[in-house]
Steps between C-alpha positions, in 0.01 A plus 500: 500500500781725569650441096119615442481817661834605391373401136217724574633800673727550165220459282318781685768708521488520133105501464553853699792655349372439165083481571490842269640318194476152520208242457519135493326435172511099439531238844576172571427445886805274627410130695699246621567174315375201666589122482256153434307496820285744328197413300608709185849476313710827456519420093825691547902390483598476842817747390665672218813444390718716295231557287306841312144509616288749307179600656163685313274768689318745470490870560145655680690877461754633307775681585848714354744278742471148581681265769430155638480323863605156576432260807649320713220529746498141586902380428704336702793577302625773284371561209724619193384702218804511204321711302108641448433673139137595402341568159143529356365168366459421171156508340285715741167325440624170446284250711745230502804446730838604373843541624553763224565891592534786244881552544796413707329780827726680736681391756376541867742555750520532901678759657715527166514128476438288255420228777390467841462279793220454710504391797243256718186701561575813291424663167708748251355724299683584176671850405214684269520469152468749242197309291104600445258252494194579504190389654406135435782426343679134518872520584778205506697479782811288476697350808802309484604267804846445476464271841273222693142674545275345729135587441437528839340853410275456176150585354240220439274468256573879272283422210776614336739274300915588583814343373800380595841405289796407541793763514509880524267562194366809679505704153364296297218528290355121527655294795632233347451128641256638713265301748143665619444560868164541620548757800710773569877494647644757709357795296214715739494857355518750218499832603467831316518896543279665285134660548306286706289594760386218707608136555222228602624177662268216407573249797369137444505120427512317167161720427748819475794271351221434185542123498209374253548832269692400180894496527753771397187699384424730816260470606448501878263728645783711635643514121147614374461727778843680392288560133226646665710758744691723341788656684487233784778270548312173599729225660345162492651341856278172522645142510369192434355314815585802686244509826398773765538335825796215408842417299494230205579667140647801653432675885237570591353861444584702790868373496560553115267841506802714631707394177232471269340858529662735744845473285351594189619849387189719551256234589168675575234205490488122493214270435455197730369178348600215766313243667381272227808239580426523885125353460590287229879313578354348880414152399628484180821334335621848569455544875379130617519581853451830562148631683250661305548835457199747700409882446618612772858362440463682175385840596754527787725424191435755260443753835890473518540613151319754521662621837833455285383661210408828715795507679661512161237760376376334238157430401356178484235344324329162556398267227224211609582128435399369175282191463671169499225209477643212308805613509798241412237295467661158380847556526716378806352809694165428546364620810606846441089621514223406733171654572671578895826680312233712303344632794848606631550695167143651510580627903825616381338716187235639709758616751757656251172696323297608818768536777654844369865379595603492156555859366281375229387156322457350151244176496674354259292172588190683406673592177621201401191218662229335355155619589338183436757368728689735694771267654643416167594750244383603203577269218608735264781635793622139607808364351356126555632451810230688711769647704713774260342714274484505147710763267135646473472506868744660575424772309198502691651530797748795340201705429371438831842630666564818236310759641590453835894439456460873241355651846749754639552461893342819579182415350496149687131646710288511146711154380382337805164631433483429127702198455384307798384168268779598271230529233508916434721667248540279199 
């Protein structure tokens, strides 16, 4: 915990001395790897080896100067970065995953360096480089690892296809010999100066991540969101199987919250939308053991990040649970739903709408549910495993979140009183 704090106190030091210009404008939240006692395989190497990985995001802002944060958040070692060079991809609208960029980029450097090590628990943050990108843009960012990686620190799940060859082939246009990975490495952040004026955290689970929207495509709610704000910076800071109230596919919220939204440059709202894994993982290949999960465990829960969130002075808004019935029906998860979960969900919604502890709320479960049968959604938003929304859906749910992340802080009162079902100003 201390390697953590340390990690953290730097990374706020720079959120303040550069809050003015800076905005994180893509995010990968780091997690800790895990081993085989755990229902769900990483899908990822176990470490990296003098090898080039190349790695595909995309911008929610522009900016004149870019630079770039890794993690080692969760290391045990340190981590060596022999060089880092980013370049626009090639073939903007290309829907298809490809290790190609435009042209050879520029070279990132730290502290004048054209490497850096990291140690256990810490982060750098690259020197900022003279290159505009503009807003949702995709950018190729190359890392060579001259030395033994573990990937104790990682990214599951990105729906986002990255590469990794053999060799310092950092400038290259197409890695060559190149084999897909199917999260993210050690990459968290792109940051850039330029004219934004807010930044909106979206904090979450795999519902925030976007698994079940199509891959290397974009199309998260938090990606759709960033088409629908203009001049907000919108960081997309969920994980897969992350919960509120426990670890398992990253910590749990209040101990990741500090990292995940405090620390990012200018940070003046986040959207919570946690809880789903709490009801669903107790009795399921997930979480055999564990008790069910009750409302009041869960409202003391998101109580905390709230009290957090204020003490950070930043404004928080509370998204409700989505309906889950049948979900992972017939796979080795079964038991995720049952009519008892549901009623945990439905005390949980009715709490985050009607208590007022939330600076404001989007029902994205009303948005997104079947009215014939309200604890399932909507066909037309499920991806087909009644759990994660479709690519549709979650442009639902965008348009449910726009008009309250384009709300200023100084007129939170009349979005509290207009946005309240997160149904006003589409």
């Amino acid at each position: 915990m201390k390697r953590l704090a340390l990690s953290l106190a730097s990374l706020l030091a720079a959120a303040s001395v550069h809050a003015a210009e800076w905005r994180t404008s893509w995010y990968a939240a780091p997690m800790p790897s895990w081993g085989t006692e755990f229902a769900l395989p990483t899908l990822m190497p176990q470490a990296l080896e003098a090898q080039t990985v190349r790695e595909v995001v995309r911008t929610s802002i522009g900016g004149e100067q870019v630079r770039v944060v890794y993690s080692n958040r969760y290391g045990s070692a340190p981590l060596v970065i022999g060089e880092a060079r980013l370049a626009p991809t090639r073939d903007e609208e290309s829907r298809a995953a490809s290790s190609q960029q435009q042209n050879a980029g520029v070279q990132l450097t730290f502290g004048g360096q054209r490497s850096v090590t990291i140690a256990p628990g810490q982060a750098a943050i690259s020197d900022a480089a003279a290159l505009t990108v503009a807003d949702r843009q995709r950018l190729s960012i190359s890392t060579w690892l001259p030395q033994r990686a573990p990937l104790t620190t990682f990214h599951w799940g990105a729906q986002q296809t990255a590469f990794a060859a053999p060799g310092n082939v950092t400038a290259a246009i197409t890695l060559p010999n190149a084999q897909t990975l199917s999260g993210r490495t050690f990459l968290s952040a792109v940051q850039v100066s330029g004219s934004a004026q807010r930044t909106v955290v979206a904090f979450g689970d795999s519902i925030t991540d976007g698994n079940g929207s199509t891959p290397d495509r974009n199309l998260r709610w938090p990606d759709q969101l960033a088409g629908r704000a203009a001049g907000v910076a919108v960081v997309n800071a969920g994980i897969s199987g992350a919960r509120l109230l426990s670890d398992g596919m990253g910590e749990k919220a209040v101990t990741r919250f500090e990292q995940d939204v405090p620390a990012q440059p200018g940070v003046d709202t986040v959207i919570v939308l946690l809880g789903i894994n709490d009801i669903g993982w107790p009795g399921s290949a997930f979480a055999p053991k564990e008790a069910p999960a009750t409302a009041g465990a869960m409202i003391a829960g998101y109580r905390k990040l709230v009290a957090a969130a204020r003490a950070r002075q930043v404004r928080i808004i509370g998204g409700t649970l989505l309906p889950f019935e049948g979900a992972l029906q017939g796979t080795p998860f079964a038991g995720h739903y049952s009519p008892e979960k549901d009623r945990v969900r439905r005390e949980v919604n009715d709490w985050i709408l009607r208590s007022g502890e939330f600076d404001a709320t989007i029902d994205f479960d009303q948005r997104l549910r079947d009215p014939a049968h309200p604890s399932r959604l909507r066909a037309e938003f499920d991806s087909g495993d009644h759990l994660h929304p479709s690519d549709a859906g979650y442009a639902e749910m965008a348009r449910a979140a726009a008009s309250i992340a384009k709300e200023a802080r100084h007129t939170l009162g009349e979005a509290k009183a207009r946005v309240a079902a997160g149904v006003a100003g589409e």
